[in-house]
NUDREN-294762 format. One line per 2 residues: number of its first residue (from 1); their letters; for each residue x, y, z of C-alpha. Coordinates in Angstrom, 2 decimals. Layout:
<nodes>
NUM = A = X/Y/Z; ...
</nodes>
This chain:
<nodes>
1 = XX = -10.64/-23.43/-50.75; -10.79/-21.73/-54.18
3 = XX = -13.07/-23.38/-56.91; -11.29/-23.98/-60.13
5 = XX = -12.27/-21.91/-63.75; -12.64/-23.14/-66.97
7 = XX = -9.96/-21.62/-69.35; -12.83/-20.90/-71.89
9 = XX = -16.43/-21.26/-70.46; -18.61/-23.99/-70.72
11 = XX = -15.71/-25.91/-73.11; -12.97/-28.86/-72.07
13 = XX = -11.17/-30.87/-74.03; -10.65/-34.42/-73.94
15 = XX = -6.98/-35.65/-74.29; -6.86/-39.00/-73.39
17 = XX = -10.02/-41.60/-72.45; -9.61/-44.88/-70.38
19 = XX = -13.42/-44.99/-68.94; -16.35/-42.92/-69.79
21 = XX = -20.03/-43.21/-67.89; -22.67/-44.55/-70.58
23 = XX = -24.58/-41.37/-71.50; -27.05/-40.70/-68.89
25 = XX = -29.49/-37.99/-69.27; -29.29/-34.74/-67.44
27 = XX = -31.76/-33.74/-64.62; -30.42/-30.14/-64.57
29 = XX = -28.49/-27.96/-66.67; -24.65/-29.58/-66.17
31 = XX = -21.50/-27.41/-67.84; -18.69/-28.88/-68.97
33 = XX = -15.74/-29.54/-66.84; -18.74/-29.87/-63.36
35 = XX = -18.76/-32.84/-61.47; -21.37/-35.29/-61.86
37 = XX = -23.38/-37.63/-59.83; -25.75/-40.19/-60.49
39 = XX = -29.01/-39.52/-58.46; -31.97/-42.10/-57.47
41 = XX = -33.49/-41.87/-60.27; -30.38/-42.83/-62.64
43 = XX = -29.92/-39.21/-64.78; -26.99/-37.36/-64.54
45 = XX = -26.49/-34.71/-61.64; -24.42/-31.98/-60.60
47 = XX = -22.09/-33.01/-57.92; -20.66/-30.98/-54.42
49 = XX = -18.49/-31.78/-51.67; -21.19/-30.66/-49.02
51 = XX = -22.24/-33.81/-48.47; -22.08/-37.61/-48.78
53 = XX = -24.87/-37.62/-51.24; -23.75/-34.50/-53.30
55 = XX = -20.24/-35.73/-53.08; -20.90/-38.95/-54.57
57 = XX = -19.22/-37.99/-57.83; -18.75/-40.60/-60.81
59 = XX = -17.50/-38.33/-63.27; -16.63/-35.09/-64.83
61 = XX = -18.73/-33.51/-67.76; -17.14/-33.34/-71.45
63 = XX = -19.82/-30.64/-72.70; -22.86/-28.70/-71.33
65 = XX = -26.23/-30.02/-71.85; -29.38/-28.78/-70.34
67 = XX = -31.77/-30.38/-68.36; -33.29/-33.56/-70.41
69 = XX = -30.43/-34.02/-72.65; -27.47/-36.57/-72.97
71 = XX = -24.54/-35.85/-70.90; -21.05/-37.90/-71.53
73 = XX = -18.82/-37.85/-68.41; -15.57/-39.24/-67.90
75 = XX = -14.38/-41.37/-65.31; -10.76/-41.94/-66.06
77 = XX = -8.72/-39.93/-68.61; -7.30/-36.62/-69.16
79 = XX = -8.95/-33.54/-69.99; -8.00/-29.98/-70.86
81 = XX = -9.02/-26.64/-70.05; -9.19/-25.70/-67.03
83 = XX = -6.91/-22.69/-65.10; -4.96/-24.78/-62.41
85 = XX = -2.33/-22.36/-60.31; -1.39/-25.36/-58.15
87 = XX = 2.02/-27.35/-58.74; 1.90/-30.52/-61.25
89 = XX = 1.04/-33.45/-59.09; -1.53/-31.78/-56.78
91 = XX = -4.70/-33.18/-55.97; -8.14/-31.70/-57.37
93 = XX = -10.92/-32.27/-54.94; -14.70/-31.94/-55.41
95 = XX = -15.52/-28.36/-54.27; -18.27/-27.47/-51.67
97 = XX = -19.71/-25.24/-54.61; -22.14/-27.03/-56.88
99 = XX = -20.73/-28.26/-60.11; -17.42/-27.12/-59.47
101 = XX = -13.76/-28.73/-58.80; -11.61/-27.52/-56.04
103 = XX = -7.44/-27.23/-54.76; -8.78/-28.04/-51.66
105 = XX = -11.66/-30.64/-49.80; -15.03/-30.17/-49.19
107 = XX = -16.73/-30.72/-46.19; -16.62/-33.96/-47.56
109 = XX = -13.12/-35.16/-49.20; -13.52/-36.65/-52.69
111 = XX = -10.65/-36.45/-54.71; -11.21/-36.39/-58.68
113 = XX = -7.69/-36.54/-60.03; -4.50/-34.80/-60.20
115 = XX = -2.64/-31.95/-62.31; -0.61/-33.70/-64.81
117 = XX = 1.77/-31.97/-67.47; 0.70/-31.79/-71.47
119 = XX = 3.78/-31.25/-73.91; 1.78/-30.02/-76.97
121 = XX = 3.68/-26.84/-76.96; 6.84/-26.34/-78.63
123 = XX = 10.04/-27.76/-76.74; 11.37/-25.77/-74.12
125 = XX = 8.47/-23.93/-73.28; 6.10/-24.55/-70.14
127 = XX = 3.78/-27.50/-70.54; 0.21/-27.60/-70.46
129 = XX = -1.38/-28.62/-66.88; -4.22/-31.25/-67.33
131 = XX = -6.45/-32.57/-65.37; -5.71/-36.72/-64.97
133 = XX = -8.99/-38.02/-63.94; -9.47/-40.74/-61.68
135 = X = -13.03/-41.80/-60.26
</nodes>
């Protein structure tokens, strides 16, 4: 399994937004792009595949925030930014790695979306890949 980078750190873009969390508060620091659960107490958490607790995920973080601030996540929609190498269509899984997104599952499978194609580039170049969200 290889964890998937940000394009530009700690930065994604949102495309397109069908369903965002309310804005929960953060219990740690959370970057952009990381997976995030809601833990016991209700704040916002980072979110792995290592377990059914940790892999629990509800949504994936539009900015960075540190611990004690207001996080907005997004639960279905399409965001931009990250590096993907795999194929249009291919799943994106929580990774075992905390606050990450992987090409392949975790010990515990939770898919978050799939690569979709973006066509803000000039015709007949490549498009974009995007992540399509869908928690």
């Amino acid at each position: 399994m290889a964890d998937i980078a940000l394009a530009t750190a700690d930065r994604v873009e949102i495309v397109q937004a069908w369903e965002m969390l309310p804005p929960l508060i953060a219990v740690e620091a959370i970057t952009a792009g990381a997976p995030i659960r809601i833990d016991a107490a209700g704040k916002a958490a980072n979110g792995n595949g290592s377990d059914a607790t940790e892999s629990a995920v509800r949504g994936i973080a539009t900015r960075t925030v540190a611990a004690g601030e207001a996080l907005t996540a997004m639960k279905k929609g399409i965001l931009d930014g990250f590096t993907f190498s795999q194929a249009y269509t291919a799943p994106i899984y929580v990774s075992n790695t905390d606050a990450r997104l992987g090409d392949a599952a975790g010990t515990v499978s939770k898919t978050v979306g799939y690569i979709v194609p973006g066509n803000a580039v000039t015709l007949g170049t490549a498009s974009d890949k995007l992540l399509l969200v869908d928690l």
